[in-house]
C-alpha positions in Angstrom: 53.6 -39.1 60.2 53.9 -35.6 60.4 51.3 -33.0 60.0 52.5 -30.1 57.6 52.0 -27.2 58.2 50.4 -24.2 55.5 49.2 -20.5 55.2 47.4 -20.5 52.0 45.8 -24.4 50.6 43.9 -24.4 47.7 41.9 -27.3 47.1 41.5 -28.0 43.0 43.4 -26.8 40.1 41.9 -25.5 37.1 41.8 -21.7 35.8 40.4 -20.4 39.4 42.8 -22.7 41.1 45.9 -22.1 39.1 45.3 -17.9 39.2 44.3 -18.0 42.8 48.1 -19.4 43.0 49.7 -16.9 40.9 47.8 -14.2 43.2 48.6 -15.8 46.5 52.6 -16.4 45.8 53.2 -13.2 44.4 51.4 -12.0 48.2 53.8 -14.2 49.9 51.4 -16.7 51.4 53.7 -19.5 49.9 50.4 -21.3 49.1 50.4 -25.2 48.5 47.9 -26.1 45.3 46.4 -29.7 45.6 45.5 -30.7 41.9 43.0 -33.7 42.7 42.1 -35.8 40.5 42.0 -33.8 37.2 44.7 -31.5 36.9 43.8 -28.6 35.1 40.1 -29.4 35.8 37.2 -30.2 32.8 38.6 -27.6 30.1 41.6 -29.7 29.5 38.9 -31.6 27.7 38.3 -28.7 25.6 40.5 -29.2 21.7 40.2 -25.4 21.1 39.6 -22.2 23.0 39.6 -18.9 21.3 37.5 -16.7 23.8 40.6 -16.3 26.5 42.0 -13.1 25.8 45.9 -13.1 24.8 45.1 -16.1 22.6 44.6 -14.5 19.3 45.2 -17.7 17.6 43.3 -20.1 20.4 44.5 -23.0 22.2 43.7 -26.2 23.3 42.2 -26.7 27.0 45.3 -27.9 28.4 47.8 -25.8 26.8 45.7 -22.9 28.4 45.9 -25.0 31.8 49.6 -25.7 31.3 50.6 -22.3 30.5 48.7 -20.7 33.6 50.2 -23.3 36.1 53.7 -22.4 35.2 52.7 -19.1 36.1 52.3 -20.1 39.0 55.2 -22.3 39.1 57.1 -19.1 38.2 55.9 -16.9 41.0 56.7 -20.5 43.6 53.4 -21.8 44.1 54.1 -25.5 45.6 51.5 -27.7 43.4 50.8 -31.6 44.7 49.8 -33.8 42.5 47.3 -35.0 45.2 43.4 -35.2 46.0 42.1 -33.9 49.4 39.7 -36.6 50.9 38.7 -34.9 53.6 38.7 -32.0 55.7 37.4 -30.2 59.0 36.6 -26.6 59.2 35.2 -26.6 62.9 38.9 -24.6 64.0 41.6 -23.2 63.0 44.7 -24.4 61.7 42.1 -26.2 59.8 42.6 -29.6 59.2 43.1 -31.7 55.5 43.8 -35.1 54.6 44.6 -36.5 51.5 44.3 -39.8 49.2 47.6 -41.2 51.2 46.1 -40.6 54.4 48.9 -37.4 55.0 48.0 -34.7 57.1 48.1 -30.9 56.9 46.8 -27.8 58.6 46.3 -25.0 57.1 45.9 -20.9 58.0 43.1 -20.1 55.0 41.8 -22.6 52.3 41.1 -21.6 49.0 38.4 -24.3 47.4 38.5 -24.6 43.6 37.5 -28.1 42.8 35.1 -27.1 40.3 32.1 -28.8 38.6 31.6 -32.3 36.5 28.9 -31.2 33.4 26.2 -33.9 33.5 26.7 -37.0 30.3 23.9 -38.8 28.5 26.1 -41.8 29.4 26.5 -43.0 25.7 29.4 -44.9 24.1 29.3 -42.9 21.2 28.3 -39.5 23.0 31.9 -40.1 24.5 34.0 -41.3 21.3 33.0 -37.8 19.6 33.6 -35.1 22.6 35.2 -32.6 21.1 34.5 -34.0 17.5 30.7 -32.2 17.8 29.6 -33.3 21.3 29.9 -30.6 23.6 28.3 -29.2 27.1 29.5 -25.5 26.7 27.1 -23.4 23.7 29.2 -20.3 24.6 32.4 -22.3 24.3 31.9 -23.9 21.2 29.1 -22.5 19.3 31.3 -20.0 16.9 32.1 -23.8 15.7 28.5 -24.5 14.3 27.7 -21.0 12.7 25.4 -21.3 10.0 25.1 -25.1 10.9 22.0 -27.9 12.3 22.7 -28.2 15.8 20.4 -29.5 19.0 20.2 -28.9 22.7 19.7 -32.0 24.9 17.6 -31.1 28.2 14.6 -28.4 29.1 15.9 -26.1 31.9 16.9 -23.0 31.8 20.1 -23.8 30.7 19.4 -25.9 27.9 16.8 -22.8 27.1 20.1 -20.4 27.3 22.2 -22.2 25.3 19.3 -23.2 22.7 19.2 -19.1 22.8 22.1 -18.4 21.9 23.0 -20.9 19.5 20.2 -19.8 17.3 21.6 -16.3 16.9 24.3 -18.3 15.1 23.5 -21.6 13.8 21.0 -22.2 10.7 18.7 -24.5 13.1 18.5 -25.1 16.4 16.7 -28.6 17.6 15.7 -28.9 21.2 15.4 -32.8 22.7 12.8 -32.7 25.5 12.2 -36.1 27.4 8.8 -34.9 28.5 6.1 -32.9 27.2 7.2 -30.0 28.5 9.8 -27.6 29.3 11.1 -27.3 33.3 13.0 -23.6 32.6 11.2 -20.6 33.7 7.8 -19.4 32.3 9.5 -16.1 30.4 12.7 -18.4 28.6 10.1 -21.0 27.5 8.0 -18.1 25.9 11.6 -16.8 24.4 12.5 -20.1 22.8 8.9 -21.1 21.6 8.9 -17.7 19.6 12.1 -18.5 17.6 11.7 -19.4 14.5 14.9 -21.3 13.8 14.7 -23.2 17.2 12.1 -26.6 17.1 11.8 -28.9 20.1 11.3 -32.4 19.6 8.7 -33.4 22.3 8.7 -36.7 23.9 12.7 -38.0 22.5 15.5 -38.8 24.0 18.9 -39.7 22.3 20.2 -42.9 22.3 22.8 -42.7 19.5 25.8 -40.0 18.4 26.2 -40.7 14.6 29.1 -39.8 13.0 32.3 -40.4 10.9 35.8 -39.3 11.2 35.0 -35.8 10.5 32.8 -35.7 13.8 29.3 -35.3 14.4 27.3 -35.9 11.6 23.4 -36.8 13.2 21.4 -38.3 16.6 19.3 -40.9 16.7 16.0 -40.5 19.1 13.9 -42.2 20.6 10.2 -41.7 21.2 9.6 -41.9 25.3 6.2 -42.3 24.4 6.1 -44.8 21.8 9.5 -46.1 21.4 9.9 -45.2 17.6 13.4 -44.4 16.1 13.8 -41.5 13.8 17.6 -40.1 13.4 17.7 -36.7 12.5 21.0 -34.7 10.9 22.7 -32.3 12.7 26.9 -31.3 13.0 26.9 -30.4 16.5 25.3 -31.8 19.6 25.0 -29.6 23.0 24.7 -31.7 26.5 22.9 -29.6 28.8 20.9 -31.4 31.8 23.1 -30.1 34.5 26.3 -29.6 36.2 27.4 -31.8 39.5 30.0 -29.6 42.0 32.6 -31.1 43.8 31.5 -30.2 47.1 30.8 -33.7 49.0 33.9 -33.5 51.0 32.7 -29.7 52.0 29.3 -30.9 53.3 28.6 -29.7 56.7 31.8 -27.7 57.2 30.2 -24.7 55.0 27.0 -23.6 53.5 26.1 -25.1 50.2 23.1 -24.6 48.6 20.3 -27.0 47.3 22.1 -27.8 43.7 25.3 -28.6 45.9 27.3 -25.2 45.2 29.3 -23.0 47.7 27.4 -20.3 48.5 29.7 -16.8 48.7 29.0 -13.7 50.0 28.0 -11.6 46.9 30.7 -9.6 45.4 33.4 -11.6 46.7 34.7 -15.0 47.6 33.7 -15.8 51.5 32.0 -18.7 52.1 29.9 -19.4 55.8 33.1 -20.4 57.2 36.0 -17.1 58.0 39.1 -18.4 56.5 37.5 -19.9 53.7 36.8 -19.1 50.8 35.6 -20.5 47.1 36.0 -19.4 43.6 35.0 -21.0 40.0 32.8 -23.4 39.0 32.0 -24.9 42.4 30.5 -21.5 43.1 29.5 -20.6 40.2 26.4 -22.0 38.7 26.0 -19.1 35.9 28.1 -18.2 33.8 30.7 -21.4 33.8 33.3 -19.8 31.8 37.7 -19.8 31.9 38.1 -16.4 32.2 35.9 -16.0 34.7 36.5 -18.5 37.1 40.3 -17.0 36.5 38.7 -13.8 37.9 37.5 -15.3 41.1 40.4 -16.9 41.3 42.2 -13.9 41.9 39.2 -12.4 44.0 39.8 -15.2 46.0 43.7 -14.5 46.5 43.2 -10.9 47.5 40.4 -12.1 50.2 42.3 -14.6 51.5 45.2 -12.1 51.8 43.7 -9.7 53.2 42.0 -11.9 55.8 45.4 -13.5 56.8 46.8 -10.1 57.4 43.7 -9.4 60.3 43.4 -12.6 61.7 47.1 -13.9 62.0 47.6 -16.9 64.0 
């Protein structure tokens, strides 16, 4: 079988993926896009978006993921509905393999595979995603003004989002496994101090209640004495993490100890030259469309720029 041969691979689709194509056609690296597993990445999940600017109206998660790959379907980005399985960074051409066991080599790889938000694990939690179950505050909070919400976890990010939910929503309830919080000293003084936030000590949920107008409670249960209470709330926020898809990259470039790329600050080089990494995979801030669209594009120009002083 023969080995194919590319300047620009990205690896994941995806806003980072999908803009890091429009950037890297319209530079001429004739870049091949490998979609994986989830075209479009986990925002296609998303029913309605209306924080990506030149939506005044919103959209739906994949209609934004549809619209930006025909972009770069325009521009002659060659998109393969495949998953990379593995890869080898030790030279260059470097070397990829995907699902069907064909091979490619590659100039530059751009990685955007992204990041898989952390589940309970429930039945029910998954029957009402996107009917009140949600892992994105920012995304979806505007939903829930004025509302009973709560925030499952007690890092920093369930902290962040419990934050900034209560500068919208009526109440704000936090469900802690343990007795106490695992997010920094400072954000655990900030969330204490609010008045509309109360965290429920010692509970874990074991049930999303609700009818066919979504979310309409959570049922608990005491880690400490196994009692069931259910309390009423319209929206539920799953924060206890994010997983990257980075396994295939481990030992071939730096990751760091969650599992995320780590870049050069400012722009999108990884440990390895010819590599680079933008979105969610690098990202383990802000976790937002429009921005891993931005590093997307950051990660283009790099990888341009590289290719121009290091041809083969």
């Amino acid at each position: 079988m023969a080995t194919e041969r590319i300047k620009c691979a990205i690896i994941g689709s995806g806003p980072a993926g999908y803009t890091a194509a429009i950037y890297a056609s319209r530079a001429g690296l004739n870049p091949i896009i490998f979609e994986g597993a989830a075209p479009g990445g986990q925002i296609t999940m998303t029913e309605q978006i209306d924080n990506f600017p030149g939506y005044p109206e919103g959209i739906s998660g994949f209609g934004l993921m549809q619209d930006i790959r025909k972009q770069a379907e325009r521009f002659g980005a060659n998109i393969k509905s495949k998953v990379i399985s593995q890869v080898d960074f030790s030279n260059r051409p470097f070397k990829l393999e995907d699902e069907d066991g064909n091979s490619y080599e590659a100039e530059a790889v751009i990685i955007s595979t992204g990041a898989t938000a952390r589940w309970l694990g429930l039945e029910s939690e998954t029957k009402f995603r996107g009917m009140g179950v949600s892992t994105c505050a920012t995304c979806d909070g505007f939903f829930y003004r004025k509302k009973d919400v709560a925030v499952v976890g007690g890092g920093d990010t369930a902290c962040a989002e419990a934050l900034y939910l209560s500068t919208i929503c009526n109440k704000v309830y936090m469900i802690v496994r343990r007795d106490q919080l695992r997010a920094t000293a400072i954000v655990q003084d900030m969330v204490k101090n609010k008045e509309n936030i109360e965290i429920l000590w010692q509970n874990k949920p074991i049930e999303v209640l609700g009818d066919n107008s979504g979310v309409t409670g959570i049922r608990l249960e005491s880690t400490k004495d196994g009692s069931i209470k259910d309390i009423n709330v319209m929206g539920l926020f799953v924060a206890i993490g994010n997983e990257p898809k980075t396994e295939i990259f481990r030992g071939q470039i730096e990751l760091d100890s969650n599992g995320y790329i780590v870049t050069a600050p400012y722009t999108s080089y990884t440990s390895k030259d010819g590599v680079f990494a933008c979105g969610d995979v690098q990202d383990n801030r802000y976790r937002q469309a429009i921005v891993a669209a931005g590093t997307g594009a950051m990660a283009a120009i790099d990888c341009e720029r590289w290719l121009t002083e290091n041809p083969l």
